[in-house]
C-alpha positions in Angstrom: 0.0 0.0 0.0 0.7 3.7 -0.5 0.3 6.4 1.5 -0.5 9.9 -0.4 -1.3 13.3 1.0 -1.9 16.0 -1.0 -1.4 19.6 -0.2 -0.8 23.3 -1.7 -4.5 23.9 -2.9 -6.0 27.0 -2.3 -7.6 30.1 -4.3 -6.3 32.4 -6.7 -7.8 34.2 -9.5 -7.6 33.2 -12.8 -4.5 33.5 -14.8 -2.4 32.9 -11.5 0.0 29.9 -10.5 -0.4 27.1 -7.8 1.8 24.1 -6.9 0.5 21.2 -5.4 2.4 18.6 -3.1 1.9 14.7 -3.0 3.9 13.2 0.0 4.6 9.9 -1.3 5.0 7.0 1.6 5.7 3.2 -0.5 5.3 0.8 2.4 5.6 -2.4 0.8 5.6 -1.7 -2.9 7.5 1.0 -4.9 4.6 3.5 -7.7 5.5 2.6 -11.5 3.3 5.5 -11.9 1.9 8.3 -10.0 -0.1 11.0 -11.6 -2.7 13.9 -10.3 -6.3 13.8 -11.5 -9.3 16.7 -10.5 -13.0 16.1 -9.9 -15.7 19.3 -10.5 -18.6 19.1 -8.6 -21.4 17.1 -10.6 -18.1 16.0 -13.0 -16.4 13.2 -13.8 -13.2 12.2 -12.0 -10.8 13.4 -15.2 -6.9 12.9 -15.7 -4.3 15.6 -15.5 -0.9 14.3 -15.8 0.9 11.0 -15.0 4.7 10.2 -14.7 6.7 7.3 -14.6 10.6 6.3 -15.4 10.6 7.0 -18.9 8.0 9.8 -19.9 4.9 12.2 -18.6 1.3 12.5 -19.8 -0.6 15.1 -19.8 -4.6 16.0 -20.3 -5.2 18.0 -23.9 -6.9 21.0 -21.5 -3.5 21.5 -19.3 -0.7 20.5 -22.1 1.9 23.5 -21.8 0.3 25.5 -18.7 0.8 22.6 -15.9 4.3 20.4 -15.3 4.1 17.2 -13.1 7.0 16.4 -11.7 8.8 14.2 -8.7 11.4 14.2 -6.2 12.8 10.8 -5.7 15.4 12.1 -3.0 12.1 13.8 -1.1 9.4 11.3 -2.2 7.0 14.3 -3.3 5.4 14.4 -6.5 4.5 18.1 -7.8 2.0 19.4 -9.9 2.7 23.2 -11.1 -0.1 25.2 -12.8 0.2 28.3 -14.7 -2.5 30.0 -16.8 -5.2 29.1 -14.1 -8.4 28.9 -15.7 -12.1 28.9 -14.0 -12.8 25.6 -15.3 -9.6 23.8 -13.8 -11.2 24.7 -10.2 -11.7 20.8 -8.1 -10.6 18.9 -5.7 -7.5 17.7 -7.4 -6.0 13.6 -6.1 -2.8 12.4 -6.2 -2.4 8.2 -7.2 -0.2 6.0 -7.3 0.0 2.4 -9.0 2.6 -0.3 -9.1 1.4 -2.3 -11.9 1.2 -2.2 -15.5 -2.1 -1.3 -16.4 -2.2 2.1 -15.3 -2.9 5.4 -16.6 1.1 5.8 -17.5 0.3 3.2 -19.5 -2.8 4.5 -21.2 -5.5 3.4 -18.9 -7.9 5.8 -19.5 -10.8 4.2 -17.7 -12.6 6.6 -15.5 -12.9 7.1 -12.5 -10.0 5.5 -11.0 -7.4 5.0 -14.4 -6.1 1.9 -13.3 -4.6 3.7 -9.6 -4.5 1.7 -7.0 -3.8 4.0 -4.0 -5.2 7.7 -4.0 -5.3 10.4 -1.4 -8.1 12.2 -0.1 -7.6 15.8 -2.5 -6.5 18.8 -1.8 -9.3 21.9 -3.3 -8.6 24.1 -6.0 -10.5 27.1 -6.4 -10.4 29.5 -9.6 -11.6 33.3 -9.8 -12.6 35.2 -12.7 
């Protein structure tokens, strides 16, 4: 199991920045993937970005405004977001999966992608 807690949500107006935090504890199994999805109210749970050893993913609507990233030496994964929009506003989740049927791997099944292990969300909240 994997322990994830997200943090660094918050509210800003629209066109501003946000980085959010994943604290990533591997207890008895090290994440082949970890990646950051959002959920609207009334939405579907949607993907925003994955990353494993050889490459990232990102959603069409965040390509070239948001960077996932990790810190193996800190075990945090990151998600920076630039260009806030309204519509990117949700409780955003941080997962992890140590398999191979995962959304690194083109899962795209919604609402869990193939993630095994997700943390409770940290809230986003965009301004116009």
């Amino acid at each position: 199991q994997v322990q994830l807690v997200e943090s660094g949500g918050g509210s800003v107006q629209a066109g501003g920045s946000l980085r959010l935090s994943c604290a990533v504890t591997a207890n008895t199994w090290r994440p082949t993937c970890l990646g950051w999805f959002r959920q609207a109210p009334g939405k579907e749970r949607e993907a925003v970005a994955g990353i494993d050893n050889t490459r990232t993913t990102y959603a069409d609507s965040v390509r070239g405004r948001f960077t996932i990233s990790q810190d193996n030496a800190k075990n945090t994964l990151y998600l920076q977001m630039n260009s806030l929009k309204p519509e990117d506003s949700g409780i955003y989740y941080c997962a992890a999966d140590g398999g191979k049927s995962h959304f690194c791997s083109g899962n795209r099944q919604a609402p869990y992608y193939g993630m095994t292990d997700w943390g409770k969300g940290t809230l986003v909240t965009i301004s116009s």
